[in-house]
DOSEMAR-612788 format. One record per residue: residue in three letters; x, y, z of N, C-alpha, C, O in turn. Coordinates in steps of 0.1 Angstrom, whole numbers, plus 2048, in hexadecimal, padded with zeros to 3 digits. Layout:
N
ALAXYZXYZXYZXYZ
...
***
This chain:
365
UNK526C90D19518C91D16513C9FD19518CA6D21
UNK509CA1D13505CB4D194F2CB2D0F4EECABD06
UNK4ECCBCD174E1CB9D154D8CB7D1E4DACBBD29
UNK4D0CB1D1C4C4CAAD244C7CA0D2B4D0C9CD24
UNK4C7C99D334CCC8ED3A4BFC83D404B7C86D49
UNK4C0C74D364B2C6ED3E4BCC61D4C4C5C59D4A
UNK4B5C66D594BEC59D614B1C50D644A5C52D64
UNK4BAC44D684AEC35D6C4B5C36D7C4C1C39D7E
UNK4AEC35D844B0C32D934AAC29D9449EC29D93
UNK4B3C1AD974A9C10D9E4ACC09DAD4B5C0ADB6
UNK4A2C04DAB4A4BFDDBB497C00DC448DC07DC0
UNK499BFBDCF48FBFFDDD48DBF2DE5496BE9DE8
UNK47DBF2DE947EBE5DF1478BEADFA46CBEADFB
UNK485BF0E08483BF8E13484C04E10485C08E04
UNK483C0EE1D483C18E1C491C1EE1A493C2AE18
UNK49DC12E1B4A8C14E1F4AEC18E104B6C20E0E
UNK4A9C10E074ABC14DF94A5C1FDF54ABC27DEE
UNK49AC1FDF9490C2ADED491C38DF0492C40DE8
UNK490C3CE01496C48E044A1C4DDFC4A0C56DF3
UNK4ADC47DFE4B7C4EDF74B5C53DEC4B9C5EDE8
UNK4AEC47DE34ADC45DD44A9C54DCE4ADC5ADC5
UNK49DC59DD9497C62DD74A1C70DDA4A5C78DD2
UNK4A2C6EDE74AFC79DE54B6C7DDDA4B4C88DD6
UNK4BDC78DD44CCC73DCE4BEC7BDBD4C1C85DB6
UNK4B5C74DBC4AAC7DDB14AAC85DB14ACC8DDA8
UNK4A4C8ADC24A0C9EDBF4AECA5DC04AFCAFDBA
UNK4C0C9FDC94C7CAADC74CCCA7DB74D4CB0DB4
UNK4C8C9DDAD4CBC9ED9E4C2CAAD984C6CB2D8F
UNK4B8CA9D9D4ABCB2D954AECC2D984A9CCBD93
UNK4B9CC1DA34B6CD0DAE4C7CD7DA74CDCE2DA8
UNK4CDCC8D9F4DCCCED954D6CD0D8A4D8CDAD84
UNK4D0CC8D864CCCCCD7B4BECC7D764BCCBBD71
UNK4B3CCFD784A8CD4D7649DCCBD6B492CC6D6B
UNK4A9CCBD604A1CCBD544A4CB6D5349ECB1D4B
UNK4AACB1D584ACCA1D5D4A0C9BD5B495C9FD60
UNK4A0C90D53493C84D53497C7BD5D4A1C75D5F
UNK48BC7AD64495C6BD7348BC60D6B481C66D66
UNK48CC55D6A480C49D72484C3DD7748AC33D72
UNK481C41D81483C31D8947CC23D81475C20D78
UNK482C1DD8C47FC0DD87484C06D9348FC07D97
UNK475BFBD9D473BF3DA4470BE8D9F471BE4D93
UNK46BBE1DAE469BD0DAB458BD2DAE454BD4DB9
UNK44FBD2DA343FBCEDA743DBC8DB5443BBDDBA
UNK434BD0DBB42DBCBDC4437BD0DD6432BCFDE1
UNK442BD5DD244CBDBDDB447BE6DDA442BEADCF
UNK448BF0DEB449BF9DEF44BC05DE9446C10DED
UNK456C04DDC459C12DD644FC14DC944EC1FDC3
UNK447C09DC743DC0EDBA430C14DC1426C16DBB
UNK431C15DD1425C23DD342DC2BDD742BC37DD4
UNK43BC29DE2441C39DE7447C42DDA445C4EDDC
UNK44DC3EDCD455C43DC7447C51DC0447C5DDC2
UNK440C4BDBB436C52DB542EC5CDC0428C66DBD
UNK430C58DCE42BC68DD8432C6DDDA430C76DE3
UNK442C6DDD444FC78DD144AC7DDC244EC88DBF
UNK446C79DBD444C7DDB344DC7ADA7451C82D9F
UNK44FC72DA7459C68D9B44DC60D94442C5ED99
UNK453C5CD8744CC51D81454C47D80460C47D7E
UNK44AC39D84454C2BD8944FC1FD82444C1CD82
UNK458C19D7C452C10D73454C01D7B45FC01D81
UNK44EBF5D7C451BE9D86455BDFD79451BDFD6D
UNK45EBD6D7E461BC9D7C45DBBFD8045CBBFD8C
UNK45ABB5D7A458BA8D7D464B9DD84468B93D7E
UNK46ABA3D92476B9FD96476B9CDA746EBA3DAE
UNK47DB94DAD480B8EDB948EB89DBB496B85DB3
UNK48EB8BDCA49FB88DD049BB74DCE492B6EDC8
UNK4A4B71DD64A9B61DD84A1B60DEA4A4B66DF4
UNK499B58DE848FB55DF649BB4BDFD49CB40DF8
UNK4A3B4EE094A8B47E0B4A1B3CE134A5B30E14
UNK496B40E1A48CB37E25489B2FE1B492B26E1C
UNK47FB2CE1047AB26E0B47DB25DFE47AB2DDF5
UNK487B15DFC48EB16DEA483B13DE0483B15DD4
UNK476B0FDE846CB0CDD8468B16DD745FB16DCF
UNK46AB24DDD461B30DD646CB35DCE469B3FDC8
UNK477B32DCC481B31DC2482B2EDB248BB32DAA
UNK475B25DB1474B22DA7474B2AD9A47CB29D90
UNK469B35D9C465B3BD8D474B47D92472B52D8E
UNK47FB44D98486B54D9648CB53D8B48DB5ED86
UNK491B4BD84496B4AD7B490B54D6E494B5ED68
UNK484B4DD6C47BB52D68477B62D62474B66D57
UNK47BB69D6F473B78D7947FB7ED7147EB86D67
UNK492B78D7A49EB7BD70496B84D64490B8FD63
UNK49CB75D58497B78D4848EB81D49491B8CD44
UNK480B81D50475B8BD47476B95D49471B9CD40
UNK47FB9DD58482BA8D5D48EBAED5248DBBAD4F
UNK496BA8D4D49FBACD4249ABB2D334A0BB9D2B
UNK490BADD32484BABD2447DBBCD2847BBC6D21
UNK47CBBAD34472BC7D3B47CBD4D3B47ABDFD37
UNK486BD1D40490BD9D43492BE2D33492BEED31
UNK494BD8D2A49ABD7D1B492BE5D16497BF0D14
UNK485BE0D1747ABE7D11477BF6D1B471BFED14
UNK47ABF9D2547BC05D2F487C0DD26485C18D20
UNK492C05D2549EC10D1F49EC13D154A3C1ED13
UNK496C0BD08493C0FCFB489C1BCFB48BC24CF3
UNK47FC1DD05477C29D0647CC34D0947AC3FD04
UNK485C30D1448AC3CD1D497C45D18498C51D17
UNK4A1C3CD174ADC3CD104B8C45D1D4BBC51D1C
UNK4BAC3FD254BFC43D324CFC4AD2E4D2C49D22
UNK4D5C4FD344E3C56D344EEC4DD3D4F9C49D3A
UNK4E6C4CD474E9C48D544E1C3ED5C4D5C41D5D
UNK4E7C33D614E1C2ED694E4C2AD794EEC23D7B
UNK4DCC2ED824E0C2DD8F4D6C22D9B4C9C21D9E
UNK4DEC1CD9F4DDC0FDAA4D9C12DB64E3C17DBB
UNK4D2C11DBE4D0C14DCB4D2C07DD24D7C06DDD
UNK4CEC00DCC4CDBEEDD74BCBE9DD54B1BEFDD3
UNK4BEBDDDD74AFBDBDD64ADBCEDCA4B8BC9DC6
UNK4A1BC8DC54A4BBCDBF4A4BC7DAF4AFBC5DAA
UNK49DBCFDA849FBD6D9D4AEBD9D9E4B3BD9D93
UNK4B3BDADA44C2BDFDA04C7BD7D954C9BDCD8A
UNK4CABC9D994D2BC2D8E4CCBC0D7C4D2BC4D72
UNK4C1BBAD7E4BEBC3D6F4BCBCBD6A4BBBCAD5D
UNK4BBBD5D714C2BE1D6C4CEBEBD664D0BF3D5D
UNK4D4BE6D6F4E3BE9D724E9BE2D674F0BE7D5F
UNK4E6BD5D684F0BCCD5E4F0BCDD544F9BCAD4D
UNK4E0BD1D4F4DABD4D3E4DFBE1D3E4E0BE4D32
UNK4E3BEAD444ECBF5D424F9BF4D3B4FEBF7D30
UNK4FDBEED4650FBE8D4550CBE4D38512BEBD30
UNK504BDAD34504BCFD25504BDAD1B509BD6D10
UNK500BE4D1C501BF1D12505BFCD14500C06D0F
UNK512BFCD1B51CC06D1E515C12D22518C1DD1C
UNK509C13D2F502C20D30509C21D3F50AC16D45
UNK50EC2CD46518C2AD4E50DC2BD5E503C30D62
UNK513C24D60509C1ED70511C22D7A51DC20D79
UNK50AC28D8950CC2CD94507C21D9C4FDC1AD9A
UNK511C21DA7508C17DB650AC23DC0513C2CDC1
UNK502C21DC6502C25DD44FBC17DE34F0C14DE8
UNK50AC14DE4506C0CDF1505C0FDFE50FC14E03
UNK4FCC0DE044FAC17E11502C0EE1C509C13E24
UNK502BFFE1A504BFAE2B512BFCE28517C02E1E
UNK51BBF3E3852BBF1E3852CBE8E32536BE6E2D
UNK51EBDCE32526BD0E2951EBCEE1C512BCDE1D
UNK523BCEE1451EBD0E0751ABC7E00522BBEDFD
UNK50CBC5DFA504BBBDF3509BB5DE850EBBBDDE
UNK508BA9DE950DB9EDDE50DBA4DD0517BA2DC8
UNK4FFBADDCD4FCBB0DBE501BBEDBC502BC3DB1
UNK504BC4DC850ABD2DC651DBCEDC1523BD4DB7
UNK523BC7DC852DBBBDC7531BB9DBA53DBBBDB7
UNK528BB4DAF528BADDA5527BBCD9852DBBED8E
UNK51EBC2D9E519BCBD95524BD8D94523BE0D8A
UNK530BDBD9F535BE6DA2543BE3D9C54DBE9D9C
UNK540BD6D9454FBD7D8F54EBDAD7E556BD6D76
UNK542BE1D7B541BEBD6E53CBF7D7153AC00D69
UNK537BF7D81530C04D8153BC11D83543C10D8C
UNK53AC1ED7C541C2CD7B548C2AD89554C28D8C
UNK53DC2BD90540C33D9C539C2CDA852DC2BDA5
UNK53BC28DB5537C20DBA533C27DCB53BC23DD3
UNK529C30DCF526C3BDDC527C2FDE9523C24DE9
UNK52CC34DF052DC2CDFE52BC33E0852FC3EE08
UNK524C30E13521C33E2052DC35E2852DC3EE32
UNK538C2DE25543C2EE3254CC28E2A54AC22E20
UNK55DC2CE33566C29E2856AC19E2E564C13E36
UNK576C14E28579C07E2956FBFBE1F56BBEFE21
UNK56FC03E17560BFAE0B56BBF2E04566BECDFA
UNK57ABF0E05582BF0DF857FBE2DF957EBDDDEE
UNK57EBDAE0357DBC9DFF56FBC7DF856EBBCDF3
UNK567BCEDF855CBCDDED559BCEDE1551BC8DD9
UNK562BDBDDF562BE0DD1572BE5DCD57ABEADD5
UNK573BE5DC5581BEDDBF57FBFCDC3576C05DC3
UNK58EBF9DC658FC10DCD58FC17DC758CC23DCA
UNK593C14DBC593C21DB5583C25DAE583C2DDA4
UNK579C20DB256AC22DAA563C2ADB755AC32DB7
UNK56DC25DC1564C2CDD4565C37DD5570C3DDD4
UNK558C3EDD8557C4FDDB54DC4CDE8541C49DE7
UNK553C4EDF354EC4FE00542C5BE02544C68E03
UNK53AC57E0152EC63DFE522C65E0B51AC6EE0E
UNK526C57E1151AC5AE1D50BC54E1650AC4FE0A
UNK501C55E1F4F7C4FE1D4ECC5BE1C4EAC60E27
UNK4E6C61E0F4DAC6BE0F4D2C68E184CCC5DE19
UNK4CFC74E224BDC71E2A4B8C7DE274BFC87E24
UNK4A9C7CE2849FC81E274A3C8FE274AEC91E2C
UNK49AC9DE2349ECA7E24497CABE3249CCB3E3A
UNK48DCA5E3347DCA8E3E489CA4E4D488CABE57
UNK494C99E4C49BC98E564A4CA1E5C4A3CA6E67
UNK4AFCA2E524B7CB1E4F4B4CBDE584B9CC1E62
UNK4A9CC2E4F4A4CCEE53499CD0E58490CD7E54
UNK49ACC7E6448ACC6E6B494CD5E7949FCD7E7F
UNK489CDAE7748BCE5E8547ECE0E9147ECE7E9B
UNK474CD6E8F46ECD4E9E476CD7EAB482CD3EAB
UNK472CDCEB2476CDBEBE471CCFEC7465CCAEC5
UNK479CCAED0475CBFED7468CBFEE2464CB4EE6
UNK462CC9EE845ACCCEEC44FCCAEDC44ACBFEDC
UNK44CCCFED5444CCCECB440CBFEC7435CBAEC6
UNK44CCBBEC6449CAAEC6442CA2EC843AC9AEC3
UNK449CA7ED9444CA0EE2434CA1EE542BC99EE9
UNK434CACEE1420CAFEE341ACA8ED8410CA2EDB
UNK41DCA6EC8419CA0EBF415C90EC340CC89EBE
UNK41EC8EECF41EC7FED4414C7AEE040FC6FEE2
UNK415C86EE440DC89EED411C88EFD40CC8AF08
UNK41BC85EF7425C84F09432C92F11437C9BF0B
UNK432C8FF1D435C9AF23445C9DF1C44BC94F15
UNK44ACA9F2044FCAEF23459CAEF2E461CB7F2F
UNK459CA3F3845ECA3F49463C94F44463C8CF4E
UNK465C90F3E468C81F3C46FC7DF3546BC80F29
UNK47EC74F36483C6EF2447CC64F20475C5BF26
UNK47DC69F10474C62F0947DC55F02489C57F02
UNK479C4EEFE480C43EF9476C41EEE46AC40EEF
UNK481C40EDD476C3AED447DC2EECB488C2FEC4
UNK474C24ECB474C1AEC7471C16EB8466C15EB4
UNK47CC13EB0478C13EA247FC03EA1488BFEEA7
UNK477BFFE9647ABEFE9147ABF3E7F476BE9E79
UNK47CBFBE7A47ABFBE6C46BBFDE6A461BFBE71
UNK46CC02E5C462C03E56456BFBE5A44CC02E5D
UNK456BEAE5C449BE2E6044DBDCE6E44ABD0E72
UNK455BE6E7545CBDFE8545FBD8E87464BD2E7E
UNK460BD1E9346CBCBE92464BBFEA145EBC2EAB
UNK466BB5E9D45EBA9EA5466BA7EB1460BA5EBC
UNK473BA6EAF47DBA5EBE47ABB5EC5473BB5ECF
UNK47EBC1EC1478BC6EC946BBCEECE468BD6ED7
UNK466BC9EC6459BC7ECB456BC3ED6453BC9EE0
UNK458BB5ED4458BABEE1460BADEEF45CBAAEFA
UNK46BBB0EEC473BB6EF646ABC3F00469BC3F0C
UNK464BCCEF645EBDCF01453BD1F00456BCDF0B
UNK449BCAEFD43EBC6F01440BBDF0E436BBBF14
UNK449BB8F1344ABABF1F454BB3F2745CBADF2F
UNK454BC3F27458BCAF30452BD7F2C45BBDFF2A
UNK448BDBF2B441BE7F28441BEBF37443BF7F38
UNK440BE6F44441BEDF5244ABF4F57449BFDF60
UNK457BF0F52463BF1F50464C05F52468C0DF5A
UNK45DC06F4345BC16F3945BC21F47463C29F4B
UNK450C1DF4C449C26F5844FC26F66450C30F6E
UNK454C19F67456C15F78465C21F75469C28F7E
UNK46AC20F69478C2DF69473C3BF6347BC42F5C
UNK46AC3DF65465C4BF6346EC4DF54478C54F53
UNK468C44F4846AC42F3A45DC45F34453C3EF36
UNK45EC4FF2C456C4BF2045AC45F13466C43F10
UNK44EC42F0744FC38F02448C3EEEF43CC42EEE
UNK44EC3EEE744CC41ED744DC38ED1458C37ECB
UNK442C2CECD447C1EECD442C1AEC0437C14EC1
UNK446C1AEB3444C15EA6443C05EA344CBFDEA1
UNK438C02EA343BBF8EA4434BECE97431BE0E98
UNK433BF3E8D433BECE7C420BE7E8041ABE8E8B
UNK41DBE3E75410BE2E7640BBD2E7D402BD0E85
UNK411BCCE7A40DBC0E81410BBCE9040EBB1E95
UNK415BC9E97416BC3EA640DBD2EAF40CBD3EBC
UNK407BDBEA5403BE5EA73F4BE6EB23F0BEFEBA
UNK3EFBDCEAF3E2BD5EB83E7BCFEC53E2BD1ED0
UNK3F2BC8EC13F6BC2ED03FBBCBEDC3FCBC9EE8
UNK3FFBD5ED5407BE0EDE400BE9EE5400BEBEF2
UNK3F8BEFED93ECBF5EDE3E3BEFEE83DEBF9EED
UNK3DDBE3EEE3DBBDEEF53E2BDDF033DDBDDF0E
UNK3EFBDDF013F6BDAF0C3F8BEBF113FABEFF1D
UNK3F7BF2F063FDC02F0E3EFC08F143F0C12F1C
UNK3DFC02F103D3C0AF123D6C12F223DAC0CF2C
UNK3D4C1CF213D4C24F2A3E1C29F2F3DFC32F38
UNK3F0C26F2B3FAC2BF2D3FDC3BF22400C3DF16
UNK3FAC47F303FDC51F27409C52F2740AC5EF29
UNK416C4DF27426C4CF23429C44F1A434C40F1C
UNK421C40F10422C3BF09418C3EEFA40DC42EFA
UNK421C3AEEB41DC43EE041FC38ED8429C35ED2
UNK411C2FED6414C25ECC410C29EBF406C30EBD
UNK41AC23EB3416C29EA441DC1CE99429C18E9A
UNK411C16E8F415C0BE8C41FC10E7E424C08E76
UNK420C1CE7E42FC25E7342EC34E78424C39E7F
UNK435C39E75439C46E7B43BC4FE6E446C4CE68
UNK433C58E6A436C5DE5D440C69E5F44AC68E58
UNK43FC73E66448C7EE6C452C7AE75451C7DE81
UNK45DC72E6F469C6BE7946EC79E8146DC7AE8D
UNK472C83E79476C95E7F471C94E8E477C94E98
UNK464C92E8A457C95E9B461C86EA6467C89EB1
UNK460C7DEA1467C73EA8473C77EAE474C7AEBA
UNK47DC78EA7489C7CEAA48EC84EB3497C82EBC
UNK485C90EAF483C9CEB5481C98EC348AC9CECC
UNK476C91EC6470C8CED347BC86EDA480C8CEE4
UNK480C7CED548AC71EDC498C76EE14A1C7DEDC
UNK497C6FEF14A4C71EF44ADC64EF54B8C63EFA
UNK4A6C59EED4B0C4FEEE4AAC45EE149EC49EE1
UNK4ABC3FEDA4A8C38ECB4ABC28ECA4B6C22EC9
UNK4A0C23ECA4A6C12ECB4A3C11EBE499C17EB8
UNK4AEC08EB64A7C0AEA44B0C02EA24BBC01EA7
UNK4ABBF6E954B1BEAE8E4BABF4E8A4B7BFFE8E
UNK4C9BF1E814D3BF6E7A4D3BF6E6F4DFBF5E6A
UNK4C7BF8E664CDBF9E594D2C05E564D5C0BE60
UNK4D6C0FE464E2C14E474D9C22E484DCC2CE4F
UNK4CEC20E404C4C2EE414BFC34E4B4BCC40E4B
UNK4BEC29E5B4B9C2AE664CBC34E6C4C9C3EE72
UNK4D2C31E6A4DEC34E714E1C40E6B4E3C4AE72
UNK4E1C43E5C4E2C4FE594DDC57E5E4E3C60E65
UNK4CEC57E5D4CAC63E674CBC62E774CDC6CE7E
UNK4CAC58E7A4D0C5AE884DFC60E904E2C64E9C
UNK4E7C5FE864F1C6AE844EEC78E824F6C80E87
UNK4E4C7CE7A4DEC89E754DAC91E854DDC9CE8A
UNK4D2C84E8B4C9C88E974CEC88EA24C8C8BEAC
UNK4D7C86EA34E0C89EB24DBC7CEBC4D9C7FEC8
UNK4D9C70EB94D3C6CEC94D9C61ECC4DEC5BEC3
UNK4DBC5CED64DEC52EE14D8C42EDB4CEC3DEE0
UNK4DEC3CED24D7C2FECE4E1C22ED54EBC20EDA
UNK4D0C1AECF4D3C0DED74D2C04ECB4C7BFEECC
UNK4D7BFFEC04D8BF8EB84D3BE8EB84DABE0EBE
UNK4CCBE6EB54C7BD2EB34C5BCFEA34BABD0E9D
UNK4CFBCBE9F4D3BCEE8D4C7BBAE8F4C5BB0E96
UNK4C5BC0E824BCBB5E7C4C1BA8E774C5BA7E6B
UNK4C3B9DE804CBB91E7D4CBB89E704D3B81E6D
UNK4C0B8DE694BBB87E594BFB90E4F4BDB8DE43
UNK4C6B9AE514D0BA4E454D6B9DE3D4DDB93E40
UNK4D6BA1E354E1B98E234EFB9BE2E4F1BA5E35
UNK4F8B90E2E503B92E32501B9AE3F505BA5E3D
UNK4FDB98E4B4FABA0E574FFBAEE53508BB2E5A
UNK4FBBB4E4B501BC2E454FFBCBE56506BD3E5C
UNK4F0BC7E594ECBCFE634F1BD1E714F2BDCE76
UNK4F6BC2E79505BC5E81510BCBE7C515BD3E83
UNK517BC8E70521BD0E6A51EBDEE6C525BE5E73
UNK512BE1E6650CBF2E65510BF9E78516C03E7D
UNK509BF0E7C505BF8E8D518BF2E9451BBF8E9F
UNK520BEAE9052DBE8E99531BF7E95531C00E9D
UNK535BF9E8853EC05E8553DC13E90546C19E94
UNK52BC14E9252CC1CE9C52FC1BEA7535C24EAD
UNK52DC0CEAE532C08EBA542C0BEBD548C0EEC8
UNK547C09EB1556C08EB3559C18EB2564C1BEB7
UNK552C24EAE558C2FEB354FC35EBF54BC40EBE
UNK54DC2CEC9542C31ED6538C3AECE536C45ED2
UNK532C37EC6524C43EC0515C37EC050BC38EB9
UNK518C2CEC9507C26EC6510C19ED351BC16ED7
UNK4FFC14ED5503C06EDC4FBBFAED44F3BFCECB
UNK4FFBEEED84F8BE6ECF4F4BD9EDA4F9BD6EE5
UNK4EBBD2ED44E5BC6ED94E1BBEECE4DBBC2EC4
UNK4E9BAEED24E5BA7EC64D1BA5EC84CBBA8ED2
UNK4CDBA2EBF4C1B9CEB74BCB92EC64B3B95ECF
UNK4C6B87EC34C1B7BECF4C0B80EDC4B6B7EEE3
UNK4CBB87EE04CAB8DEEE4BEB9CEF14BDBA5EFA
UNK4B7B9BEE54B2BA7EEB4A5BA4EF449FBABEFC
UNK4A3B9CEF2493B99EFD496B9DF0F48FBA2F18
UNK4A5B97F0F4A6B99F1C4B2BA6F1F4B6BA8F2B
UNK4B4BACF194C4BB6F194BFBC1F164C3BCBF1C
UNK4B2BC3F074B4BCDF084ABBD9F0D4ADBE5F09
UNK4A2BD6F15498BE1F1E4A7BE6F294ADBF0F27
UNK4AABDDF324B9BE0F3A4C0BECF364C0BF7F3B
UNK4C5BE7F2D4CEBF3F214C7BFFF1E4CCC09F19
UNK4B9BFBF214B4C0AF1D4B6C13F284BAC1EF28
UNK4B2C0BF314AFC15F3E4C0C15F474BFC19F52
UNK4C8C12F444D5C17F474D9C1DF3D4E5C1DF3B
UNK4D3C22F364D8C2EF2C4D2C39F2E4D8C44F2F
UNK4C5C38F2E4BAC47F324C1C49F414C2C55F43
UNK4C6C3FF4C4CEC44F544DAC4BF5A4DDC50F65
UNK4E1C48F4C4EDC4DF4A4EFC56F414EDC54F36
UNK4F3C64F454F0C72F3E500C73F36503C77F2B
UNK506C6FF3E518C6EF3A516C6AF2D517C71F23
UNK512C59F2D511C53F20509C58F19510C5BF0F
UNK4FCC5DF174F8C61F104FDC6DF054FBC6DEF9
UNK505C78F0D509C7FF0C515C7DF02516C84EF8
UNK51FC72F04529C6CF00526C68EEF52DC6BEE5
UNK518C5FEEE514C55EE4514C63EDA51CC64ED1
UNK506C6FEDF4FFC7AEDA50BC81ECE50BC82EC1
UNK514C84ED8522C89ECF527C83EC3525C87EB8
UNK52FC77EC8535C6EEC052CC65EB4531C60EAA
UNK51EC65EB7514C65EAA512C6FE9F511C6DE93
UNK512C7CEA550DC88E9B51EC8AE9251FC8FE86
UNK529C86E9A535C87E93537C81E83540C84E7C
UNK52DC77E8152DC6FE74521C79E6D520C79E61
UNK51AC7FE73511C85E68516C88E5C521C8DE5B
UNK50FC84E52512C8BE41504C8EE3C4FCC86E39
UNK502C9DE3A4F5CA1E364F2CA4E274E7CA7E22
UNK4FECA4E21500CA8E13502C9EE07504CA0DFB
UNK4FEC8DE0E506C84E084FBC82DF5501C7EDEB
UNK4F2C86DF44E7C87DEE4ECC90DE34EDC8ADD9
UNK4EFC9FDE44F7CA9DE0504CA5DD8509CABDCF
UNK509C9DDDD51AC97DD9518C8CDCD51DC8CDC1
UNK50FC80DD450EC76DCA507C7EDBA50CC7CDAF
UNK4FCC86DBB4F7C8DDAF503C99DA7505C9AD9B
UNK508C9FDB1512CA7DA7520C9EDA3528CA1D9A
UNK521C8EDAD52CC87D9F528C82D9652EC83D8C
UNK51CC7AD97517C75D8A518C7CD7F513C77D75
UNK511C94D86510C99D7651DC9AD7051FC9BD64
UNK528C99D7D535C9DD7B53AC91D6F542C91D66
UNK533C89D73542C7BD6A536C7CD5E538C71D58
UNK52AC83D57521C85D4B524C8BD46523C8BD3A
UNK52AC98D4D52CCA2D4053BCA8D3F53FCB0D36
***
């Protein structure tokens, strides 16, 4: 093919998808310039306002996953299926794509598949270690299939696997804050480790609950505290911290860099976007992977590190009582920290963004 090139990127959801998505766009736009992108989400999801303040244009579907809690909201998916295919139909007749690329997320599959159905050659990129049923299904027509980490072969056939790593942010990358800066952004000292607290995008209810029924804990060890805590537990926290200046409550954290920057130790669910940059960032983590993950992707995600000493982990159930403990025998322990710091930044891949866009142009033209 040679020419102009129009690509479809779909997927999102989380941030775990759409970050990359976005990545993996500008290093295509930054090979080649003159590239039509447009995305394609699920209405009413997350990526049909982030995608458009990157500056992409994003078109939504009428589509949803399988509710496993509740089978009667099950009903119309059938439904959603077909009309999303009808929707899809009519996107490619306009657009007339070259290429189509997968990130994960409920748009993927009709997308991807009405690809496949018309010989337009489709890319995946799967971020976790354990790989989604529809990435599974869909990767045995797709070109080329990007992975986070190697040993993917019981997922997909080997010969489609190109170990690419997981794109993060550029704002992460090449943040130069200094940690003193940060820390003043936060508003806390300088004489103190800081500990910061991430639960995902809308936080995380176990640990939440865990630093809230030991917030005394923070102080009595001369700890400070960078504590994200999603919008719906952001009142309750804030109450409990009034008047604690070692403490930095924020119901999302838009400048993670400033975070990172700040922190000398990182408690953070496992999904795969959270870990990539936390490899980028050098720090000392304490993993509590999200027990409701498709296929516990999220313990799979956070063991791999455990098993090369670069993170520690606490299940879900045990964290109310294990994991404040674990914090503070770690801010104690300079050895380990030191140990984790290393053997984390050793998986860094900063380029992975760069690789997956120059094979795609590679296997087009």
């Amino acid at each position: 093919m040679s020419g102009v090139k129009n690509f479809i990127i779909a997927g999102g959801g989380t941030g775990g998808h759409i970050f990359p998505a976005v990545a993996i766009a500008n290093a295509i736009k930054k090979s080649s310039p003159h590239a039509n992108i447009l995305f394609i989400g699920a209405i009413g999801k997350m990526e049909m306002e982030k995608v458009p303040m990157e500056g992409y244009e994003i078109k939504g579907l009428t589509i949803a996953g399988f509710n496993r809690t509740s089978l009667i909201k099950n009903i119309l998916l059938p439904y959603k299926i077909i009309k999303s295919f009808y929707q899809v139909s009519g996107i490619f007749k306009n657009f007339r794509p070259d290429a189509v690329i997968g990130v994960g997320g409920y748009s993927t599959f009709p997308v991807l598949r009405f690809a496949q159905s018309k010989g337009i050659p489709t890319f995946i990129h799967e971020a976790n270690s354990f790989a989604g049923k529809t990435n599974i299904m869909l990767g045995k027509k797709a070109k080329i299939i990007f992975t986070s980490t190697d040993g993917m072969e019981k997922f997909f056939p080997s010969d489609k696997i190109f170990v690419s790593g997981n794109p993060v942010r550029k704002n992460i990358i090449e943040s130069n804050v200094t940690k003193i800066d940060a820390l003043e952004a936060f508003g806390l000292s300088p004489h103190k480790k800081t500990v910061l607290l991430i639960g995902g995008s809308l936080g995380s209810k176990t640990i939440n609950e865990a630093m809230y029924n030991n917030i005394e804990s923070i102080e009595k060890h001369n700890l400070q505290l960078i504590w994200q805590t999603g919008k719906l537990f952001e009142e309750k926290a804030k109450n409990i911290c009034k008047g604690m200046k070692h403490v930095s409550v924020n119901a999302f954290i838009n400048k993670m860099e400033n975070a990172y920057a700040a922190a000398d130790i990182v408690v953070s669910r496992s999904g795969a976007m959270s870990i990539a940059e936390l490899c980028i960032v050098k720090k000392p983590v304490v993993f509590v992977p999200y027990p409701f993950a498709a296929e516990g992707h999220q313990k799979v995600n956070a063991q791999k590190l455990v098993e090369k000493n670069a993170a520690k982990i606490i299940e879900d159930k045990e964290a109310m009582i294990q994991l404040i403990p674990e914090i503070i025998a770690l801010s104690e322990n300079d050895i380990e920290q030191k140990k984790l710091t290393d053997n984390i930044g050793k998986l860094a891949i900063v380029n992975a963004d760069r690789v997956i866009a120059n094979e795609i142009l590679k296997y087009l033209n």
